[in-house]
Structures are given as C-alpha cells and as structure tokens.
Legacy VTK file of the C-alpha trace (Angstrom):
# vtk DataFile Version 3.0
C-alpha trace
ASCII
DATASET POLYDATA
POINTS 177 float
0.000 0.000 0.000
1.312 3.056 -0.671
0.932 6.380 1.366
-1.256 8.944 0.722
0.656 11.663 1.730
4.345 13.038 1.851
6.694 14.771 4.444
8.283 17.894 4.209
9.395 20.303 5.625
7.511 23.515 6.612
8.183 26.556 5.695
7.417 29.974 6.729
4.517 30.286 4.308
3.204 27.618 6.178
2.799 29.085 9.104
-1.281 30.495 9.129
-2.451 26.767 7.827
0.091 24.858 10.857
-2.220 26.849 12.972
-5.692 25.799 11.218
-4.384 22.535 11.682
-3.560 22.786 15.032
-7.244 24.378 15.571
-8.697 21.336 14.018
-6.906 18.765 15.419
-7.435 19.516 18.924
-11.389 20.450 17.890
-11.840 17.369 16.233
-9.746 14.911 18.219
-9.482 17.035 21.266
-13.133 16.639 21.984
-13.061 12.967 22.563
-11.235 13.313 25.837
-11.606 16.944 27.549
-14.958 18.892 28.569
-16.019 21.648 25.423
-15.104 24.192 27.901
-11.173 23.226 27.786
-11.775 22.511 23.947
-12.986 25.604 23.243
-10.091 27.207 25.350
-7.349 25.257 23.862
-8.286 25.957 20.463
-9.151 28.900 20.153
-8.696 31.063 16.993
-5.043 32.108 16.214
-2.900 32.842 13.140
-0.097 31.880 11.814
2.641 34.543 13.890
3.549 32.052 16.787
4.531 29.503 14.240
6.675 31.645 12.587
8.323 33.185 15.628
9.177 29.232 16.067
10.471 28.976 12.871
12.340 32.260 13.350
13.780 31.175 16.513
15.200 27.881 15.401
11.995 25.197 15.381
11.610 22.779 13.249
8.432 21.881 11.794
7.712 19.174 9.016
3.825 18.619 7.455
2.493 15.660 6.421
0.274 17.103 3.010
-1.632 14.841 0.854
-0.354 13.429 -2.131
-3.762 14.311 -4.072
-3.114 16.555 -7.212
-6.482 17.967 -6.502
-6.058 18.349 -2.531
-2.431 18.850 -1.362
-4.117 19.554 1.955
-1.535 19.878 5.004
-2.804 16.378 6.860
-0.637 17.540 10.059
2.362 18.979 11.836
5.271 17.604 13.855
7.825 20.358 15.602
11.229 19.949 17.105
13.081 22.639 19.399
15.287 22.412 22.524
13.493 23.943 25.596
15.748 24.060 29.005
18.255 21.855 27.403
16.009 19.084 26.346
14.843 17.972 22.740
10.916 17.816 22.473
8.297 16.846 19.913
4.849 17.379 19.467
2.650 15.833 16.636
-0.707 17.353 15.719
-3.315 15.124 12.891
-6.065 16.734 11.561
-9.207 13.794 12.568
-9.154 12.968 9.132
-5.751 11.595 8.956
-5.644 9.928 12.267
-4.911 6.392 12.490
-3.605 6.369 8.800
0.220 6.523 9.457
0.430 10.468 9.390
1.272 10.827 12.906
4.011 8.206 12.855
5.887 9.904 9.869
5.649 13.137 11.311
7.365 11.479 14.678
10.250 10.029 13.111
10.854 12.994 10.750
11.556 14.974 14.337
12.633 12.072 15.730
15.862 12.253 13.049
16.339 15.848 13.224
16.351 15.340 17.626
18.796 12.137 16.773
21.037 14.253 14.123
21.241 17.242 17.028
22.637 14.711 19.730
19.484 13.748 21.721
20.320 11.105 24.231
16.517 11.064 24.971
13.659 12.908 23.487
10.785 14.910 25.632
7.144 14.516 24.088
4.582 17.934 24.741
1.691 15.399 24.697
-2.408 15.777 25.580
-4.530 13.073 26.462
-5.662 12.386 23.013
-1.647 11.523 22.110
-1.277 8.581 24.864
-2.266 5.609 22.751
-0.556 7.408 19.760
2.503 7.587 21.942
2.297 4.381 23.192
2.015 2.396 20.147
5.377 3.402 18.675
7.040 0.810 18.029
9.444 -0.520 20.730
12.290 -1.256 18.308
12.231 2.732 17.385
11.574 3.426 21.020
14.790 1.957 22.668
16.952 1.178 18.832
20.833 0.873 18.316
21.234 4.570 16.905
22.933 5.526 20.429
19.975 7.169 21.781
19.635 5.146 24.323
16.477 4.215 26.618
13.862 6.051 25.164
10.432 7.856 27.127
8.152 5.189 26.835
8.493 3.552 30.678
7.910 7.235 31.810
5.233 7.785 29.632
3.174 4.652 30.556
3.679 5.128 34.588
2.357 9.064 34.109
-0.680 7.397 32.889
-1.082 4.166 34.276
-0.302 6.063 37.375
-3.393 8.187 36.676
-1.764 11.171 37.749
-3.873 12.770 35.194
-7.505 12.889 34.928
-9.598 12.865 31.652
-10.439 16.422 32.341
-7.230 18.191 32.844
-6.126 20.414 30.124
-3.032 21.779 28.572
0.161 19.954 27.345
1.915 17.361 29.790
5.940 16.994 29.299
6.549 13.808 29.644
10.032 12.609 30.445
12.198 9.434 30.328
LINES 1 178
177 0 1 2 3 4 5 6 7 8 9 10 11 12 13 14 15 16 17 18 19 20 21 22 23 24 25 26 27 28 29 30 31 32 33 34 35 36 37 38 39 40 41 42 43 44 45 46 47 48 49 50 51 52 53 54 55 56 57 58 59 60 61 62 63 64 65 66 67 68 69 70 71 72 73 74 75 76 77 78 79 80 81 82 83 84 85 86 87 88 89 90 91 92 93 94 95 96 97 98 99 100 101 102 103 104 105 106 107 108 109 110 111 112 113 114 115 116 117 118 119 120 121 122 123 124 125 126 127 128 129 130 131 132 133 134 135 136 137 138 139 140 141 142 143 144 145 146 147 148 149 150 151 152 153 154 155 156 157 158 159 160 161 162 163 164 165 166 167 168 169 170 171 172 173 174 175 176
C-alpha cells in the first residue's frame, strides 16, 4: 500500500495553515477526551505569527500534506526545538488523517532531526488524546541501536497508568524518560 501523503518540511509560508491545523486537530480529536469548555479554550482562533516566531527562533516543523493533485491539503504537523536543554516533539493530525500513518511519519521525521542534534533522549509535549498514539510506537524505534539510548516510553506509561492525570485536565503534559 502506498501512502497517501508526503513529508516535508515547513516553511514559513506555512505558518497560518500549521495553525488551522492545530485548531482542528485539537477540535476534532481534542473533543473525545476533555470537557467543550477546555476545547474551546485550547483551540481557540489564532494565526499563523507564533509559528513563525518558532520557525524564526530555530523550530523545526515538518507537514504531512496529501499526495492528491487535486487536494495537497496539510494532513498535520510535527515540531522539534530544545526547551531548558532538552529535545521535544509534538505531533498534531487533523481527525481525518488519524490512524492512517500520518502521525508516525511526522514522529520520526523529528525524531531524526532530535537524533542528528545529539538527543540522548527525546521529551514529548503530549495531551490526552496523544497517549495511545505515543504508546504504540514501536518498541524497536523506542529503545533502537542509533545511540539514543532508553527512550520515554516507561515514563510515559507510569504518568498514565499512574493516573496522575484525569480525563479532564487540560493543557500539554511533558513527559520525560
């Protein structure tokens, strides 16, 4: 099967539809595990400028757009930085390309440009709607031979198994290794 979709990376005249995306994704898939209230908060409208001030400042963002002549629609995001000394990722899908591979190309495209910057371990910005994402990446890329060493996942899965969060907490959780 071949994918529907190829990875790039963004650029700055990205920037206004990385945030529609953003909007959509946490509309759409946000809604399935936070009260409308914190939906509604979380996404609400914003341009393009913060993106670009991330771009500006030396973030790395790569979209997933589809391969359709007709569509080329930007699917989703993923972003890279170093915050406090630590490499993080996000990944954001709009609902209609979740569960279709999207989300795990968008990973590993920040997960080589984390790798190819010397990250010994990689921090995820992560919402409730990301756990089983997160957890389903596969452990072979989660603890691999490419000298990253022991990757987030044990971390990850106490955080949640621990239920240290509820289903109705908002914002983005850092989850560490």
């Amino acid at each position: 099967m071949s994918q529907s979709f190829q990875i790039r990376r963004a650029q700055p005249l990205d920037a206004n539809v990385l945030a529609e995306v953003h909007m959509e994704s946490i509309r759409s898939i946000g809604v399935k595990f936070y009260a409308e209230e914190v939906v509604k908060e979380w996404a609400a409208p914003r341009d393009g400028i913060p993106y670009l001030n991330a771009m500006q400042s030396g973030q790395i963002f790569f979209v997933a757009s589809s391969s359709s002549v007709v569509d080329g629609s930007i699917l989703g995001f993923s972003s890279w930085r170093i915050e406090d000394a630590r490499h993080r990722i996000a990944v954001y899908v709009s609902d209609r390309a979740s569960r279709k591979g999207v989300g795990s190309a968008l990973f590993q495209a920040a997960e080589e440009i984390a790798r190819e910057r010397g990250a010994r371990e990689i921090h995820v910005d992560a919402s409730l709607a990301a756990v089983e994402f997160y957890l389903s990446q596969p452990p072979e890329r989660l603890n691999d031979s490419k000298g990253c060493g022991p990757f987030y996942r044990s971390a990850f899965e106490d955080h949640f198994n621990g239920s240290r969060l509820s289903s109705q907490s908002a914002g983005i959780l850092s989850l560490e290794a």
